[in-house]
ROFI-215414 format. One record per residue (C-alpha): residue number from 1; x, y, z. Coordinates in nm, 3 decimals. Each point is the difference from the previous one (the first is absolute). Layout:
BEGIN
n:NUM | px:X | py:Y | pz:Z $
...
***
This chain:
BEGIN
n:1 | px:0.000 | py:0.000 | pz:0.000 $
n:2 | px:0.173 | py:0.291 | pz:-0.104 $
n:3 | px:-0.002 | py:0.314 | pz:0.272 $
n:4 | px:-0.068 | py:0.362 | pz:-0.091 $
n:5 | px:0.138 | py:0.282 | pz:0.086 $
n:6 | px:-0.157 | py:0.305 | pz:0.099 $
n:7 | px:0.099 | py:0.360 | pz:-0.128 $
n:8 | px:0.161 | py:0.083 | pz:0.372 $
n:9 | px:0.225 | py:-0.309 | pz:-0.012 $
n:10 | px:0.093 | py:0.079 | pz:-0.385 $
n:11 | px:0.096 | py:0.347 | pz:0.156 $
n:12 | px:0.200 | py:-0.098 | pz:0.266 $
n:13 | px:0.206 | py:-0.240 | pz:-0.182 $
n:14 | px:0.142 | py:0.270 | pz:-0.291 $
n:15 | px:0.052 | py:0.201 | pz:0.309 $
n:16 | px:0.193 | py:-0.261 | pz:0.134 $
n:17 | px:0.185 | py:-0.055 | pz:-0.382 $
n:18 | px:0.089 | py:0.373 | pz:-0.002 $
n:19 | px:0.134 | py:-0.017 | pz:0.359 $
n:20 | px:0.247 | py:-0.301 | pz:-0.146 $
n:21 | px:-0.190 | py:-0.272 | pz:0.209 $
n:22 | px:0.020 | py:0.161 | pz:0.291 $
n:23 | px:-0.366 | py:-0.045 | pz:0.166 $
n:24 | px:0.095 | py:0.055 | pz:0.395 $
n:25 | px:-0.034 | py:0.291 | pz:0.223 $
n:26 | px:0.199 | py:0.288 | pz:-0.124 $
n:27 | px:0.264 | py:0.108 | pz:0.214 $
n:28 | px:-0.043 | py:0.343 | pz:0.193 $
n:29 | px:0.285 | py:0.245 | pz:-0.059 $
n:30 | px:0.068 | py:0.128 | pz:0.302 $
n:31 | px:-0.064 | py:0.374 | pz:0.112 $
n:32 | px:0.283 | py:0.247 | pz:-0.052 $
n:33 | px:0.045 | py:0.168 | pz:0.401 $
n:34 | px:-0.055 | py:0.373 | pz:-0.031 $
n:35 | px:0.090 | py:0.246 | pz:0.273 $
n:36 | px:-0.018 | py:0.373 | pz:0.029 $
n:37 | px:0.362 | py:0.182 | pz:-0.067 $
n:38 | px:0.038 | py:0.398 | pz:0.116 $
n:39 | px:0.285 | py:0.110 | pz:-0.257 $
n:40 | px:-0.039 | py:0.344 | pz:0.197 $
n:41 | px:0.181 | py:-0.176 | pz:0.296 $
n:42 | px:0.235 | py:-0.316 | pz:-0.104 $
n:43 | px:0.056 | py:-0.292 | pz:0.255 $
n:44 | px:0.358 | py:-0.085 | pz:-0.023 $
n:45 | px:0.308 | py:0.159 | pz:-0.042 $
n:46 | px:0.281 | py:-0.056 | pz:-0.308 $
n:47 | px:0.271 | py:-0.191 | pz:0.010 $
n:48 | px:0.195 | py:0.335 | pz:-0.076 $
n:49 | px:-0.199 | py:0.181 | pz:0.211 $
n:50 | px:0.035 | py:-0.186 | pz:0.245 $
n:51 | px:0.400 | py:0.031 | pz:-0.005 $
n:52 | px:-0.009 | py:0.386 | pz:-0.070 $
n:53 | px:-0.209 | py:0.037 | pz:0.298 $
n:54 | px:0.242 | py:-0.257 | pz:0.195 $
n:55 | px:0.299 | py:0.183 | pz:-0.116 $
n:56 | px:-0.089 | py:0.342 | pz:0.078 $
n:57 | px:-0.076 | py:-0.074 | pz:0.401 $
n:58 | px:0.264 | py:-0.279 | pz:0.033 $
n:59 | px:0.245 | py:0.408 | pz:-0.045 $
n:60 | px:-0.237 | py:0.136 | pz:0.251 $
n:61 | px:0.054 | py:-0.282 | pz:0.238 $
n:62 | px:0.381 | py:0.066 | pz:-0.031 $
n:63 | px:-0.052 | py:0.337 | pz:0.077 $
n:64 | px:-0.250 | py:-0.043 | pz:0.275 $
n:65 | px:0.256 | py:-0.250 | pz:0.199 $
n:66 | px:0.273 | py:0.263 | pz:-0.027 $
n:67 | px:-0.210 | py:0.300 | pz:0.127 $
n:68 | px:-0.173 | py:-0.191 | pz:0.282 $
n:69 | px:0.267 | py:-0.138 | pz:0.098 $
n:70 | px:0.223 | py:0.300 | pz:0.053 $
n:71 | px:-0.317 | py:0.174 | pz:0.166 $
n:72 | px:-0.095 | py:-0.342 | pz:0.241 $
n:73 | px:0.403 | py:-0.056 | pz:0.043 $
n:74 | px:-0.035 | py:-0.364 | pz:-0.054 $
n:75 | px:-0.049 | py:-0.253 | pz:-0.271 $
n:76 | px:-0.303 | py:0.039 | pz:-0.236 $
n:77 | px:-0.076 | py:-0.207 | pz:-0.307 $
n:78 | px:-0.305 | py:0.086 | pz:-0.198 $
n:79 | px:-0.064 | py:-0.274 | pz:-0.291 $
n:80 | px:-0.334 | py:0.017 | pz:-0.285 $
n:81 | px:-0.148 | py:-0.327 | pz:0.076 $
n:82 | px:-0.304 | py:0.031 | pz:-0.247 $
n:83 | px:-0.136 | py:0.195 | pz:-0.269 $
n:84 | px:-0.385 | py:-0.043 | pz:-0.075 $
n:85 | px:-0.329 | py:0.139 | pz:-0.136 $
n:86 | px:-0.257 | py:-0.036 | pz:0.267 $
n:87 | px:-0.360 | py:0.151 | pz:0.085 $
n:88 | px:0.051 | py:0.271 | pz:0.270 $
n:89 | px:-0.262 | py:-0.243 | pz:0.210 $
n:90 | px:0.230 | py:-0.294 | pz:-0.085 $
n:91 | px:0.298 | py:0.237 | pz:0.185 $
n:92 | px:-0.157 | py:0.088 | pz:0.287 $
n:93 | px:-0.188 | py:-0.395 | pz:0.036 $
n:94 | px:0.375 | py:-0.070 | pz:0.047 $
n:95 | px:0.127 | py:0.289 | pz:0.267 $
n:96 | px:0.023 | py:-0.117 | pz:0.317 $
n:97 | px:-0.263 | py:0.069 | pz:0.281 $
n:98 | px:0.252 | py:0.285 | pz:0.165 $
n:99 | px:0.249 | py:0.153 | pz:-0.238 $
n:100 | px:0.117 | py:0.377 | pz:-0.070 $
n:101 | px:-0.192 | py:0.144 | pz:-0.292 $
n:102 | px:0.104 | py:0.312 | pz:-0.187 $
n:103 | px:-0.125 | py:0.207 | pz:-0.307 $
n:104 | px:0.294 | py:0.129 | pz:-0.264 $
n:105 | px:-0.087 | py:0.272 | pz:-0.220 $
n:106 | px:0.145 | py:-0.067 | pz:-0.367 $
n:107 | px:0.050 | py:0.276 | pz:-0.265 $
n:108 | px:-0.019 | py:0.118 | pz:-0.223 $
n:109 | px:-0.322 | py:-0.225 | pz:-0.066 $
n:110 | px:-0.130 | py:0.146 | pz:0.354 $
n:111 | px:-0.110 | py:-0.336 | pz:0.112 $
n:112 | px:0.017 | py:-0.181 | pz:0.320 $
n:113 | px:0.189 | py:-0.359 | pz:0.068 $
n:114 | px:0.005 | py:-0.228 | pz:0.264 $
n:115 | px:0.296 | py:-0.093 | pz:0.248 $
n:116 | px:-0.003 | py:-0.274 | pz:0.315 $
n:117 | px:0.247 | py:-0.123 | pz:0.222 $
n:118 | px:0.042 | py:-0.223 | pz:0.183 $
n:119 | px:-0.057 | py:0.095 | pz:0.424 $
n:120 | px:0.158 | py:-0.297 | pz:0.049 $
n:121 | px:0.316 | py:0.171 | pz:-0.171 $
n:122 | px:-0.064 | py:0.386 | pz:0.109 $
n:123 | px:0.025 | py:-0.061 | pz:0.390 $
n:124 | px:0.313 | py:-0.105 | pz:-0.024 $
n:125 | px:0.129 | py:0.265 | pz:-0.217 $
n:126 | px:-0.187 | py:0.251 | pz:0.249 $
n:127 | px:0.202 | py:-0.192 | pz:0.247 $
n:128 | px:0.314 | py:0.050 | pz:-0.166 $
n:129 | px:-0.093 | py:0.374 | pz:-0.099 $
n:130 | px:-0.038 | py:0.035 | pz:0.455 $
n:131 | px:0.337 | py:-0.098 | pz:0.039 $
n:132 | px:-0.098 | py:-0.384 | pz:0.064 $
n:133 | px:0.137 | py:-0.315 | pz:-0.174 $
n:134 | px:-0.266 | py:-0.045 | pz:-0.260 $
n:135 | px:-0.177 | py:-0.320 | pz:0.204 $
n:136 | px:-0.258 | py:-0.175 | pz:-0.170 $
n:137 | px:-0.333 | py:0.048 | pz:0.189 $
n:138 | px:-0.215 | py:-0.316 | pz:0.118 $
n:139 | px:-0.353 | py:0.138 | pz:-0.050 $
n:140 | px:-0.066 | py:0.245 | pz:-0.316 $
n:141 | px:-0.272 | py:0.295 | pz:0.126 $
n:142 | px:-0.104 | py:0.379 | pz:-0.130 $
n:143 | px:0.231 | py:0.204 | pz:-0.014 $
n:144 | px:-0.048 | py:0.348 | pz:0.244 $
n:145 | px:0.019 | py:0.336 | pz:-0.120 $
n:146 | px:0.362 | py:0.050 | pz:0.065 $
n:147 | px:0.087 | py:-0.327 | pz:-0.176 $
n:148 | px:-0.181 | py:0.112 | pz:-0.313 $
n:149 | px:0.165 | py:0.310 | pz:0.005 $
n:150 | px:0.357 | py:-0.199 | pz:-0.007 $
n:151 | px:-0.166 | py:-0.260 | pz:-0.208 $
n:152 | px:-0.062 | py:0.317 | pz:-0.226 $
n:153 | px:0.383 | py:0.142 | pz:-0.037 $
n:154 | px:0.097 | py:-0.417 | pz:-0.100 $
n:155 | px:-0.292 | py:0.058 | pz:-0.259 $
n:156 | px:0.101 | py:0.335 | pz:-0.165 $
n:157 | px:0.376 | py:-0.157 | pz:-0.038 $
n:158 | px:-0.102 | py:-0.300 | pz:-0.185 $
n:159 | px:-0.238 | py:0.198 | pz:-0.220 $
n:160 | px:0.313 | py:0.224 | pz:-0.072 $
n:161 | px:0.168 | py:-0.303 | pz:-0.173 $
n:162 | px:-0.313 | py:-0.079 | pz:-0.170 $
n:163 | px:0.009 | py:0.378 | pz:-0.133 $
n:164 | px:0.331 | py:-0.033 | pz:-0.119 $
n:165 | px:-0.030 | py:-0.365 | pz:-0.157 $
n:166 | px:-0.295 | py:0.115 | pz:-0.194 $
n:167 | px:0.132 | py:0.368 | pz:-0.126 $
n:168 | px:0.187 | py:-0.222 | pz:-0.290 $
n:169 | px:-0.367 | py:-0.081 | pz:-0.107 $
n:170 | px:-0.125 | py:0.409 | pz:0.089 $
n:171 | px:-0.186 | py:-0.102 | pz:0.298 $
n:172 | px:0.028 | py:0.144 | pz:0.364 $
n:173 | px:-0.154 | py:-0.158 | pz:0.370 $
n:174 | px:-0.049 | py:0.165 | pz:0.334 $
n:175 | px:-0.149 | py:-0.088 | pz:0.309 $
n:176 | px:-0.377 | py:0.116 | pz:0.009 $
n:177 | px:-0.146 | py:-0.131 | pz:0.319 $
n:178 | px:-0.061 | py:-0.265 | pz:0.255 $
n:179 | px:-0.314 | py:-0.233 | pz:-0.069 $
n:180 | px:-0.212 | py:-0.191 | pz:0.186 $
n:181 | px:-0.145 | py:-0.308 | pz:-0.141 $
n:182 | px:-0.319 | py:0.135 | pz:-0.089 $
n:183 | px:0.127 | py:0.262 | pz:-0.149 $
n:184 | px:0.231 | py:-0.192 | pz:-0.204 $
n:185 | px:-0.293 | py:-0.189 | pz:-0.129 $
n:186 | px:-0.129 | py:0.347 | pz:-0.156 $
n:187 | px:0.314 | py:0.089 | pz:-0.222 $
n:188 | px:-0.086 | py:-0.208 | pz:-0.316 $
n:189 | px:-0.314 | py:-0.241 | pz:-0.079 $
n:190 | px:0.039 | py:-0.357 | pz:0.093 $
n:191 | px:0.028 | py:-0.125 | pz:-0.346 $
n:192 | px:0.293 | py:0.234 | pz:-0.140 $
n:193 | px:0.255 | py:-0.154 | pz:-0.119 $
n:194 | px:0.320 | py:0.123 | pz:0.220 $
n:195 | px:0.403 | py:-0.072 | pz:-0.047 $
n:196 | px:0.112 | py:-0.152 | pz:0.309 $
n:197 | px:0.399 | py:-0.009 | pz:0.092 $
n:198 | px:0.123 | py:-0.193 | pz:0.312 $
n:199 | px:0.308 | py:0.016 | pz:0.168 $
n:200 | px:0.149 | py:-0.226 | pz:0.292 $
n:201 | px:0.163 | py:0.217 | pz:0.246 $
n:202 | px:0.258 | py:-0.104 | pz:0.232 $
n:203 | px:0.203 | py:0.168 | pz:0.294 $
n:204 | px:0.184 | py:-0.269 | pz:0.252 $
n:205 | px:-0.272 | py:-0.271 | pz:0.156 $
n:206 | px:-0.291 | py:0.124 | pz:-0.176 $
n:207 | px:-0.106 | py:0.030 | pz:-0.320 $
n:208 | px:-0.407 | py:0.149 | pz:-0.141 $
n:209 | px:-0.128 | py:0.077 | pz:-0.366 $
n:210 | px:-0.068 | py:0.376 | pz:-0.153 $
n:211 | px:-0.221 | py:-0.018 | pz:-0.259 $
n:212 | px:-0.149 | py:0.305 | pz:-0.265 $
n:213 | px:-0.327 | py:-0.043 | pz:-0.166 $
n:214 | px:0.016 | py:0.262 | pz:-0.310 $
n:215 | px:-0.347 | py:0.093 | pz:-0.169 $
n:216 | px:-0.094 | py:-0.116 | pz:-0.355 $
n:217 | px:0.078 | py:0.358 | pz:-0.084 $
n:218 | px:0.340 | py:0.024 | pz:0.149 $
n:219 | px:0.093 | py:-0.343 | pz:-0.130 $
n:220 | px:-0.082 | py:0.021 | pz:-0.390 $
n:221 | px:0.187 | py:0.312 | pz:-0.027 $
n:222 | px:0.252 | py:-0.114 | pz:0.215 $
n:223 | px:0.059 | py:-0.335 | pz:-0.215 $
n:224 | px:-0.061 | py:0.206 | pz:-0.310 $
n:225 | px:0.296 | py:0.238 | pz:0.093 $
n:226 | px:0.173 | py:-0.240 | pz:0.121 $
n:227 | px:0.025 | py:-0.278 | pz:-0.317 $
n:228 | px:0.070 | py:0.327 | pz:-0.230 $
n:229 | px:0.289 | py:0.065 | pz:0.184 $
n:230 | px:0.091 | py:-0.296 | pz:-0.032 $
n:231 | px:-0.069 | py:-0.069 | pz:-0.347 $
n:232 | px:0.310 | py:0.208 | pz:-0.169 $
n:233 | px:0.220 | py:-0.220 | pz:0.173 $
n:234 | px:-0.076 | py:-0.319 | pz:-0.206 $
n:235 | px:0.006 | py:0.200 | pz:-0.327 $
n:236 | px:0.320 | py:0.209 | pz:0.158 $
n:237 | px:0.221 | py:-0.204 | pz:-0.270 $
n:238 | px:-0.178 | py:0.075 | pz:-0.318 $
n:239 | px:0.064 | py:0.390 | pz:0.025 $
n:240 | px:0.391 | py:-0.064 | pz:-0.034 $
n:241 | px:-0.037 | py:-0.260 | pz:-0.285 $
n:242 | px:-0.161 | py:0.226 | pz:-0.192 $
n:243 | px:0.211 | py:0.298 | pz:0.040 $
n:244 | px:0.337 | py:-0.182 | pz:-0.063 $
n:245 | px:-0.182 | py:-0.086 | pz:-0.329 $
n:246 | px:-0.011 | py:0.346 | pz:-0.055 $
n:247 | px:0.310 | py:0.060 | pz:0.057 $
n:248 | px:0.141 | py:-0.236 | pz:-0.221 $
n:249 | px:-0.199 | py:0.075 | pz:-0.265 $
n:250 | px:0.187 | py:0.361 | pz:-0.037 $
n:251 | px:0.349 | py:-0.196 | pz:0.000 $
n:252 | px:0.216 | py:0.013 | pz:-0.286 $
n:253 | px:0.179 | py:-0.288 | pz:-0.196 $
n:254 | px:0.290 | py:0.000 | pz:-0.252 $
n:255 | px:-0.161 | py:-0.157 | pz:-0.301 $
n:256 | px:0.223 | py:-0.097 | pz:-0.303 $
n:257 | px:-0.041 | py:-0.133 | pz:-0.348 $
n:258 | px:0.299 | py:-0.254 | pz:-0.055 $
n:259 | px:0.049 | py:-0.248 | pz:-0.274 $
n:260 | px:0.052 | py:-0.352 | pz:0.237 $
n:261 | px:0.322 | py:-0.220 | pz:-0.062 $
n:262 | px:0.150 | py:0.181 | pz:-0.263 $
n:263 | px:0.358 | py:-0.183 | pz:-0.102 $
n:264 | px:0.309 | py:0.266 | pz:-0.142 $
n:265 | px:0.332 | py:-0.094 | pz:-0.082 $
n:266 | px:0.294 | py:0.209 | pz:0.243 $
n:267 | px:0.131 | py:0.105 | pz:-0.351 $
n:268 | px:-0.303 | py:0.167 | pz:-0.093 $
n:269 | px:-0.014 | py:0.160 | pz:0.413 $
n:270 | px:0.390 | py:0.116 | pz:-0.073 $
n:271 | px:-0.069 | py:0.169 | pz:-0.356 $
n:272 | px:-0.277 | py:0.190 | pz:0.140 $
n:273 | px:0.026 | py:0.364 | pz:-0.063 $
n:274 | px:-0.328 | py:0.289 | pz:0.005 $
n:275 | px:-0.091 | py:-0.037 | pz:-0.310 $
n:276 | px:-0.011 | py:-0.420 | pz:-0.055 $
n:277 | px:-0.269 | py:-0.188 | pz:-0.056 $
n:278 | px:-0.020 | py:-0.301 | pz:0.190 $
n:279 | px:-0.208 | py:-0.270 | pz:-0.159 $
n:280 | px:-0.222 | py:-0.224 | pz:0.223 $
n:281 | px:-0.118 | py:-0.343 | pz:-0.084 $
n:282 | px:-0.359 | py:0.097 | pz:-0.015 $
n:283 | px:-0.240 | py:0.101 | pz:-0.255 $
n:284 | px:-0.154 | py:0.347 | pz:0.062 $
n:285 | px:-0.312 | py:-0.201 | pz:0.039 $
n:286 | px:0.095 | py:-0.208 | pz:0.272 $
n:287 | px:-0.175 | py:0.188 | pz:0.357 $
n:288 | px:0.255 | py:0.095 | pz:0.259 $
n:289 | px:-0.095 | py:-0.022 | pz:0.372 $
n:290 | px:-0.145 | py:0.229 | pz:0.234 $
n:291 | px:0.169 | py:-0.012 | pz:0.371 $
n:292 | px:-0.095 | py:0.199 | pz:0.312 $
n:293 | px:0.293 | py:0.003 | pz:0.273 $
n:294 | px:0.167 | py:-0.311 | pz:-0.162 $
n:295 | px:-0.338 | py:-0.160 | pz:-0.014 $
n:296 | px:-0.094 | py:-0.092 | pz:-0.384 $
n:297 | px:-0.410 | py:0.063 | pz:-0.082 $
n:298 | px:-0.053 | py:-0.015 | pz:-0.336 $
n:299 | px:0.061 | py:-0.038 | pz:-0.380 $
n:300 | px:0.032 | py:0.374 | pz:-0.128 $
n:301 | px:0.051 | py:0.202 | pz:-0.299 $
n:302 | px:0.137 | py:0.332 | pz:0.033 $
n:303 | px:-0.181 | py:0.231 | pz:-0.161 $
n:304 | px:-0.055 | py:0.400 | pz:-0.028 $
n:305 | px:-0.264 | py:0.154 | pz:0.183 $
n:306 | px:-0.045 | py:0.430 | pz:-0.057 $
n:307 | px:0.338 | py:0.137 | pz:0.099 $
n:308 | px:0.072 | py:-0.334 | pz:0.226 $
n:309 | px:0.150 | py:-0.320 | pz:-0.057 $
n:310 | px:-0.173 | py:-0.280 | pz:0.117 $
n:311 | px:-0.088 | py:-0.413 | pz:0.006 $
n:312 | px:-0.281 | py:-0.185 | pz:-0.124 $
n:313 | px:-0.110 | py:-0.276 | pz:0.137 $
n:314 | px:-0.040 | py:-0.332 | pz:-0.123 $
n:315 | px:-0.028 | py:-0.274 | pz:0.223 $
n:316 | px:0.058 | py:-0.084 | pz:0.402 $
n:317 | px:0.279 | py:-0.197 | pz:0.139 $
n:318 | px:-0.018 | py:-0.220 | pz:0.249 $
n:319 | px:0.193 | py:0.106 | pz:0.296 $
n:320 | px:0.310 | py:-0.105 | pz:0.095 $
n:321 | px:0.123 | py:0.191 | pz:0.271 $
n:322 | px:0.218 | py:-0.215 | pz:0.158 $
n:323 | px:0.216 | py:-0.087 | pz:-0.331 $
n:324 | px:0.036 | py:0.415 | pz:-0.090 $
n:325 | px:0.152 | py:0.055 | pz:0.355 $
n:326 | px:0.210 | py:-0.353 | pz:-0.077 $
n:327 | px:0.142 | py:0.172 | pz:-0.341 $
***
């Protein structure tokens, strides 16, 4: 008994043809992940930014040991431990509970940044600043009014350094204020993006981290400034190339037309008088050579040119340096 089909079945099979056979489930491709990106506010530093950045405070660390430590009198070692791009409510999630806050003004841009340190560290130096030995402390508290004020002077020295580390880049830093931690929380918005530098600081026993948060503002001009100062220095040996080229290029050569390996007898050299003519064993068609400082170029002809004499030139040598300077 023969079966029939019905139209559906008929349909499903060319489908089936035209899919080469295939007559399971199709596979599912999967779904492309898509997440928001700000390009007003970038999350991660270059490479070379990175290192510019790095390179820059790793000078004002140097500097920073040498001044504190003539002002403390003892040994002080300040070190860049980090360089990132954090939100200002990512930098203060990570401040500790009781720390020394502190507003620096930055110009010309008129903005504010951010500076903490450490109590942890400052007691001590307030200790050494009394006339003590710099002892760490057991239990970290607020500071009083009089410690602040010391706290202060420590402060306006290390924003000094900063001042002069950033003048190569046209940027200045001075000590605004003291702040609170509420306070603090009011100088940018949560979610700007801020340039945060830390350093380890060490005097004898103890050791505590200063860190500066710098504005989105502050920090794209700063990097901007800062990689175009950089910049001529990779291209530094292009400028010379060029203008010994120049140079050179106004140089002048000896250039002679010779006739090459030309064979006289000494009788004919001794009967030479003015007046001979000396015959050479070469048809006046034959080319004769062009040379620049002992150097031969081409197949010339001479030739007139207005008042001048000149060559024309018929074909290129190849170089041989090396034999010319042998002959």
């Amino acid at each position: 008994m023969e079966k029939l089909l019905e139209q559906e079945q008929i349909n499903a099979m060319i489908r089936a043809m035209r899919g080469q056979g295939k007559t399971g489930p199709v596979p599912v491709k999967p779904q492309a992940v898509v997440q928001d990106y700000d390009l007003r506010h970038p999350t991660h530093l270059t490479k070379e930014q990175v290192r510019a950045i790095t390179a820059l405070h790793d000078t004002i660390g140097l500097n920073l040991s040498h001044s504190m430590g003539a002002y403390l009198r003892v040994g002080f070692d300040a070190n860049v431990v980090s360089v990132e791009q954090l939100s200002y409510a990512e930098f203060l999630g990570r401040l500790p509970d009781v720390t020394y806050l502190c507003s620096l003004n930055v110009t010309p841009i008129a903005a504010l940044a951010v500076l903490q340190l450490d109590l942890q560290l400052g007691f001590p130096i307030i200790d050494l600043l009394l006339g003590g030995v710099g002892a760490p402390v057991s239990e970290v508290r607020q500071a009083t009014e009089i410690e602040e004020e010391l706290l202060a002077g420590i402060v306006k020295i290390i924003a000094r350094e900063f001042a002069a580390g950033w003048s190569t880049v046209g940027f200045d830093m001075s000590f605004d204020e003291r702040q609170l931690p509420a306070a603090a929380q009011r100088l940018m918005r949560p979610t700007e993006k801020t340039l945060v530098v830390s350093f380890e600081l060490r005097i004898p026993d103890v050791r505590g981290m200063l860190i500066v948060a710098l504005p989105a503002v502050v920090a794209n001009a700063f990097l901007r400034k800062l990689l175009r100062e950089a910049a001529p220095k990779a291209k530094a040996t292009s400028a010379p190339e060029e203008q010994i080229r120049e140079l050179l290029l106004d140089c002048e050569f000896p250039v002679y037309l010779e006739i090459p390996h030309t064979p006289v007898c000494l009788r004919d050299l001794i009967e030479m008088t003015p007046g001979t003519v000396l015959p050479f064993h070469h048809t006046v068609r034959d080319h004769v050579v062009l040379s620049a400082n002992n150097v031969q170029l081409f197949e010339a002809r001479p030739v007139r040119t207005e008042r001048y004499r000149g060559a024309q030139l018929h074909q290129r040598l190849q170089l041989t340096i090396g034999d010319d300077h042998e002959r």
